[in-house]
C-alpha positions as CSV (number, residue, x, y, z in Angstrom):
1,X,-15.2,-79.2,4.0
2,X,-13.2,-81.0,6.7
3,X,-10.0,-82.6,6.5
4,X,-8.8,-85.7,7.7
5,X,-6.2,-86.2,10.3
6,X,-3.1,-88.0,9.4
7,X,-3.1,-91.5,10.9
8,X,-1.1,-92.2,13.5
9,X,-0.3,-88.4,13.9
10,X,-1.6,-87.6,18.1
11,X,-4.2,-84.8,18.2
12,X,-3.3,-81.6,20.5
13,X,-6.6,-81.0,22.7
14,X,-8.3,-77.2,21.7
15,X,-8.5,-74.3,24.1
16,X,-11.1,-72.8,24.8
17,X,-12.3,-69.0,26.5
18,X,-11.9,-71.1,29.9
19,X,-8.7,-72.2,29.2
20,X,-5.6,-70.9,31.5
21,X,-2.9,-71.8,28.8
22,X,0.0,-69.7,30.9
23,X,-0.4,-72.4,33.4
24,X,-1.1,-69.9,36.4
25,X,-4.0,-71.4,38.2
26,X,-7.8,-72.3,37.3
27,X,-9.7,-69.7,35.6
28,X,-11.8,-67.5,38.3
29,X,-14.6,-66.3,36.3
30,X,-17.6,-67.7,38.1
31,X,-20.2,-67.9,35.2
32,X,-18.6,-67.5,32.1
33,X,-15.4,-69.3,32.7
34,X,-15.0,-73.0,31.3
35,X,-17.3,-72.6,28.8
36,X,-16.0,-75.2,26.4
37,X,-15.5,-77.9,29.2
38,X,-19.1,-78.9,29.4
39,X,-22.6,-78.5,27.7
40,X,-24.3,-77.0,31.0
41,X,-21.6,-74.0,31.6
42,X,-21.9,-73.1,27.7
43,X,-25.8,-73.1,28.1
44,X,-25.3,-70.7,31.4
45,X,-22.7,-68.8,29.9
46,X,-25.5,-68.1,26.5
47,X,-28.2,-67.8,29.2
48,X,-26.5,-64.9,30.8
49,X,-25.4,-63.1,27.8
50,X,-28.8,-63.7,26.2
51,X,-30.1,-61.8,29.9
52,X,-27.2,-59.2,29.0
53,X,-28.4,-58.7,25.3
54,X,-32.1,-58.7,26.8
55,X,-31.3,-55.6,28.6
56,X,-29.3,-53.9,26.3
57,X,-32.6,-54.4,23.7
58,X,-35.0,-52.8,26.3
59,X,-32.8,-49.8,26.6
60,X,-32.6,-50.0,23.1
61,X,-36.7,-50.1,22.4
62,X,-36.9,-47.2,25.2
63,X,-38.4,-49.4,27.9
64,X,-35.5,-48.9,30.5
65,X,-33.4,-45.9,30.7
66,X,-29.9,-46.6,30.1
67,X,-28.5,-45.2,32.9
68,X,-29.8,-48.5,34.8
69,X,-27.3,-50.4,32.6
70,X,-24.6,-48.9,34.4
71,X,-25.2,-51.6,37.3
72,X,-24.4,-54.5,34.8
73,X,-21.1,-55.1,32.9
74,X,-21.3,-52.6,30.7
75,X,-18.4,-50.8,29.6
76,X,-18.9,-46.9,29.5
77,X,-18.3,-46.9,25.7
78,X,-20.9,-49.1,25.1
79,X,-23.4,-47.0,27.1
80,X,-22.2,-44.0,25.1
81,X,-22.8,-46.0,21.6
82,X,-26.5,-47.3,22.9
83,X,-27.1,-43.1,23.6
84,X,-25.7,-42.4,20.1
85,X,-27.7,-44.7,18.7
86,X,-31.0,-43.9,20.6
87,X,-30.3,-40.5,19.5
88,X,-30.3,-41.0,16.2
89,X,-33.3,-42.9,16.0
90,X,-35.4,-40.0,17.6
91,X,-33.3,-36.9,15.3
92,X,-34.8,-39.5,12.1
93,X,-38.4,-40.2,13.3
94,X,-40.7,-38.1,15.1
95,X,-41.5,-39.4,19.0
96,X,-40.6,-42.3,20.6
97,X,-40.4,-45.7,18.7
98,X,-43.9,-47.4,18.0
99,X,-44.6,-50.9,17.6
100,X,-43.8,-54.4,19.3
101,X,-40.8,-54.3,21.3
102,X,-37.7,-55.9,20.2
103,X,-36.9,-60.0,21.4
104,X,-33.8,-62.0,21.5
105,X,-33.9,-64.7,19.1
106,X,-31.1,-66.3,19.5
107,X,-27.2,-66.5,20.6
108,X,-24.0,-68.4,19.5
109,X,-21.0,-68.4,20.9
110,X,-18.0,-69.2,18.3
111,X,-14.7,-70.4,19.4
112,X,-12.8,-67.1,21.3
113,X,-9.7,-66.2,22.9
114,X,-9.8,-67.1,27.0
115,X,-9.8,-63.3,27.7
116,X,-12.4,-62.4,25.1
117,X,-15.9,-64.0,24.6
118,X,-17.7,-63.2,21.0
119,X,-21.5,-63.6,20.5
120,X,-23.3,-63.3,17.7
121,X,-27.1,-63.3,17.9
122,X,-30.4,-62.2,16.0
123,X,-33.1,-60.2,17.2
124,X,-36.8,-58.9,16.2
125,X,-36.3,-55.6,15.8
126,X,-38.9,-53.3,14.1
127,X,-40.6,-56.5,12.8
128,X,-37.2,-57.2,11.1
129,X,-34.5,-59.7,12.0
130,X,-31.1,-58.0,12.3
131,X,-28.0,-59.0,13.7
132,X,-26.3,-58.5,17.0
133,X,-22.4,-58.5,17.4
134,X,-19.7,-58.1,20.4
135,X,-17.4,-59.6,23.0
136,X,-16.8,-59.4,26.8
137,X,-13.5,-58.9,28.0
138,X,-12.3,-60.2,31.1
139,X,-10.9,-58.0,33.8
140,X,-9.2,-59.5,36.7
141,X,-12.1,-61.9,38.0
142,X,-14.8,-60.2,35.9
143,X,-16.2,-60.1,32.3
144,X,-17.3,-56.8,31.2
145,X,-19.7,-56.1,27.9
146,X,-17.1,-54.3,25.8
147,X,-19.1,-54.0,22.4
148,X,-22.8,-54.6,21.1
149,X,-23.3,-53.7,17.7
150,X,-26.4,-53.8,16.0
151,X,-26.5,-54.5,12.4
């Protein structure tokens, strides 16, 4: 349910993840900055973390090795998690997975803070949808993958 807005009462514009509120300068995040300005850098910004997410699923299924996520913007403890994870998937079944590799549904970006972008998206995993959770943090210029949890 929404509520009205008072009448008369002036509305304070939202910020966004792209949003410098300290007043030091434009944002210098190439792709991922500005996101909530316009339509076309929100749809790059999910195209690139839906490329992200792609890759992090292949390593996931066993098709790439995870060592060649190291090259992205990973953070180290999500590398470790993804090996932990992979891990325990072989220690409960016997050989490597089986079946139709996993596939990026979809992702959504809710409102975040402008240092932190969250995702939420839903893959086909094991011929079941499941959830996929996390943020990237920014880092001087950069964004780095800081979480992916798979639920």
């Amino acid at each position: 349910m929404y509520l009205r807005r008072p009448a008369g009462q002036a509305t304070v514009p939202d910020r966004g993840p792209g949003d410098d509120p300290g007043g030091t300068g434009p944002d210098s995040g190439a792709l991922l900055s500005g996101i909530t300005g316009s339509s076309g850098a929100r749809a790059a910004a999910t195209a690139e973390i839906s490329r992200l997410l792609t890759l992090w699923l292949d390593a996931f299924d066993g098709r790439r090795p995870v060592t060649a996520l190291r090259r992205g913007p990973f953070s180290p403890v999500v590398l470790d998690h993804l090996r932990g994870q992979i891990r325990g998937q072989i220690r409960d079944s016997v050989g490597a997975r089986a079946g139709s590799p996993s596939r990026l549904l979809r992702v959504h970006l809710p409102p975040s803070h402008h240092r932190r972008l969250a995702f939420t998206a839903s893959a086909a995993v094991d011929g079941r949808v499941r959830a996929l959770v996390g943020h990237l943090a920014r880092y001087d210029a950069r964004w780095r993958v800081e979480s992916v949890t798979l639920l």
